[in-house]
C-alpha positions, -999 to +999 in steps of 0.1 A: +000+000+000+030+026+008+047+014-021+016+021-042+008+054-027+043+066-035+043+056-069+010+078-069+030+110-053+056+107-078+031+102-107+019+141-091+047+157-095+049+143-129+022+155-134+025+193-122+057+193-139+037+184-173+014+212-161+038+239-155+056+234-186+020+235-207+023+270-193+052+277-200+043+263-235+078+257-246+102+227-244+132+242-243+129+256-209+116+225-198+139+204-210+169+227-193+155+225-162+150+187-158+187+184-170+199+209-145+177+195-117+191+161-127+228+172-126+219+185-090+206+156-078+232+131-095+257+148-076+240+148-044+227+114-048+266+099-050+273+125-023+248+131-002+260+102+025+294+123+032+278+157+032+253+145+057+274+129+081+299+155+080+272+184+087+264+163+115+296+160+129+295+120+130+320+098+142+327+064+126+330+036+152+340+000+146+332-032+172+364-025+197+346+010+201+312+006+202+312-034+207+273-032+216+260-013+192+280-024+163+269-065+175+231-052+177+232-036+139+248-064+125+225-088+137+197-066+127+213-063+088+218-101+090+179-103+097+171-075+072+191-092+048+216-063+043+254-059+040+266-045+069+264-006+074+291+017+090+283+026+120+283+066+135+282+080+163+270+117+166+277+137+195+247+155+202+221+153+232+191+156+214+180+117+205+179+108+172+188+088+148+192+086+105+200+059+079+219+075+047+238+057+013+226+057-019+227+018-019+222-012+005+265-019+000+273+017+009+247+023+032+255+039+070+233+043+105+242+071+130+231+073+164+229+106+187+246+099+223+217+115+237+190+085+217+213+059+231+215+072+268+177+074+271+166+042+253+167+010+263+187-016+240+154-033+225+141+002+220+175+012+203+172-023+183+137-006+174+155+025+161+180+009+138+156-013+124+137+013+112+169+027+099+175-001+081+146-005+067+150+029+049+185+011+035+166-021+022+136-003+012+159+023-012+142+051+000+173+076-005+169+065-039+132+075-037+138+111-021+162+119-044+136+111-077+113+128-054+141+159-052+149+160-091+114+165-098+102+187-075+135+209-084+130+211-123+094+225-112+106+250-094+132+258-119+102+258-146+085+283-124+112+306-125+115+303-165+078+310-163+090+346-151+121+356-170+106+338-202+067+335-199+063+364-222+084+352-248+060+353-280+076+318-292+063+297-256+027+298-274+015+307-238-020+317-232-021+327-196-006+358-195+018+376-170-010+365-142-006+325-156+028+330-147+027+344-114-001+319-102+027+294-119+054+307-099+037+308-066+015+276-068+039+253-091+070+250-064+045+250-033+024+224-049+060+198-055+066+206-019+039+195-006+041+162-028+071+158-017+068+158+020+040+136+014+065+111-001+084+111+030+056+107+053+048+079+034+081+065+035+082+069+075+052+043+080+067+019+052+101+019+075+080+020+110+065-014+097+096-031+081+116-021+112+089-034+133+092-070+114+132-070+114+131-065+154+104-086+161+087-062+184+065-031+173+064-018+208+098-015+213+099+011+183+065+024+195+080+035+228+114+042+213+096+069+191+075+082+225+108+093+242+124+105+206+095+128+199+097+140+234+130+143+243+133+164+200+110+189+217+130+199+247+167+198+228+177+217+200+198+200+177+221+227+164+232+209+131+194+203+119+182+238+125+211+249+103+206+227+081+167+223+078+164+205+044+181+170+061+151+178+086+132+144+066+162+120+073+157+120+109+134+090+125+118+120+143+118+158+133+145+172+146+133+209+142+128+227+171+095+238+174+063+217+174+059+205+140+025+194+134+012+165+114+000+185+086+007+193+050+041+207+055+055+178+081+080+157+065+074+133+093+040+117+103+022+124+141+041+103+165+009+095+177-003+078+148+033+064+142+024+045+175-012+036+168+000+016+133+026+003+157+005-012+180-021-022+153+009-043+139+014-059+172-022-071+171-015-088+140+015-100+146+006-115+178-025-131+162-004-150+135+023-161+160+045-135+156+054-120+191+046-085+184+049-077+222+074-103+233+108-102+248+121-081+220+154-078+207+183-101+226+218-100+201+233-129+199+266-135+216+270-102+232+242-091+258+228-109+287+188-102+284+179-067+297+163-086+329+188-104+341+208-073+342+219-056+372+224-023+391+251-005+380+275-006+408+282+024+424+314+047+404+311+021+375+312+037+340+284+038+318+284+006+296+275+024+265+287+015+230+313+051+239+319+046+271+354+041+289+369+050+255+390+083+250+387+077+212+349+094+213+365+126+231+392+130+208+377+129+180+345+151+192+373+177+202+385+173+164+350+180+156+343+211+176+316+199+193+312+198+232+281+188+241+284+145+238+268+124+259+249+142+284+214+125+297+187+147+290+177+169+319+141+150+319+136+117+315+172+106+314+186+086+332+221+107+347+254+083+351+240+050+330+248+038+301+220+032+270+210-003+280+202-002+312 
């Protein structure tokens, strides 16, 4: 059904790209914008990945650094089906989390330090199985079809200014065709386009769901995301607002509503499909609400855990490493790690 609806949102923007160029009335602009747009997008497409981490200040981590986290997404990939990702670390207390790579074999996951302080490890196997599930389902792939189009329509509705009048377009709509094509054309493929990645969002909510084997370890994962995006800015996202859609939550500051011009569904519907899920996958045999996520050959089962004794160090994929605080010195940032002031959890590490 997601599949199908996309394939709808892209046939859209087809389509008001057809419709903007009949006002135009000319190919030639048409046809200079889709190359241009194209030429954009081709670049960002085999660079995106780079550009995205390094805006985000990420840090690369292999199994002697993050032995817990690396174990837990390779066992997910395994499930998934996937070659296995790099792994990133970003040094930023707001939790979140984002999947990037144009393709399944150069695919990466990256992980705030603030997600993985306040979730628990079957709610962080939650999060990077819906990360994953943007990998195996292509979906950079799909945003960036999604981007070339909705960027030669804007392109065509600046033609439609500097060349609407020109007496070889053969348009009929006058200077006022033009500025209704201007305004409405590029605000139209927007919307489309945020559509597409809302759509996108409940396609990987469900795949994740069946790569972990528990919905409701991603429902209540996304709970404390949503929240805890609320209370903390995230620095690099409100800089850059147009990687806003890669996040499994919206990273913006400000409550952005679920509403024409969200690129991320209502966590509260998120959650009700989630749980919906669980109901079916309980009633086929499937353990939507089970024990959840237990990596093999790594972790004793969350219950069987515990305390932390007192003056331990957290047992987080960074912690007791100094590698993590070089390189986030490298990095300029200063702000890894910390619990959030509500909700977290101060002095533990991400699984307990």
């Amino acid at each position: 059904m997601n599949f199908a609806k996309t394939a709808l949102l892209l046939a859209a923007l087809t389509a008001i790209f057809m419709g903007v160029g009949f006002v135009i009335g000319g190919q030639t602009g048409m046809m200079i914008a889709l190359v241009v747009a194209i030429g954009m997008n081709f670049f960002s497409y085999w660079n995106s990945d780079k550009l995205v981490l390094s805006m985000n200040h990420a840090v690369e981590v292999n199994e002697s650094q993050a032995p817990e986290l690396f174990a837990m997404v390779r066992q997910l990939a395994q499930r998934a089906q996937l070659p296995m990702p790099k792994v990133y670390l970003i040094h930023e207390d707001q939790p979140n989390a984002f999947a990037t790579g144009r393709n399944p074999e150069n695919a990466a996951v990256a992980a705030t330090t603030g997600l993985l302080n306040l979730l628990s490890r079957d709610e962080v196997a939650g999060v990077m199985a819906h990360e994953l599930a943007h990998v195996k389902n292509r979906d950079t792939l799909i945003m960036t079809i999604t981007a070339t189009i909705a960027g030669a329509i804007s392109m065509l509705a600046n033609f439609a200014f500097f060349f609407g009048g020109n007496r070889d377009s053969n348009n009929h709509f006058g200077w006022i065709g033009m500025l209704v094509t201007m305004i409405v054309a590029p605000l139209a493929a927007m919307l489309v386009q945020m559509a597409v990645s809302r759509t996108r969002e409940y396609a990987a909510d469900r795949m994740g769901a069946e790569i972990c084997g528990n919905p409701m370890s991603l429902a209540s994962a996304l709970a404390k995301l949503q929240a805890g995006a609320q209370r903390l800015q995230n620095e690099p996202a409100e800089a850059n607002p147009a990687m806003a859609h890669m996040f499994i939550v919206n990273p913006l500051s400000g409550a952005r509503m679920d509403n024409l011009f969200s690129t991320h569904p209502a966590t509260e519907n998120r959650i009700a499909a989630l749980r919906q899920l669980a109901g079916e996958m309980g009633a086929r045999g499937g353990g939507g609400g089970g024990a959840g996520f237990a990596p093999s050959g790594g972790f004793a089962p969350r219950a069987a855990r515990g305390a932390m004794p007192a003056g331990a160090r957290p047992s987080g994929p960074w912690g007791g490493g100094r590698h993590l605080e070089n390189n986030r010195g490298q990095n300029g940032r200063g702000r890894g790690g910390t619990v959030p002031p509500s909700g977290g959890r101060s002095g533990r590490g991400p699984w307990g």
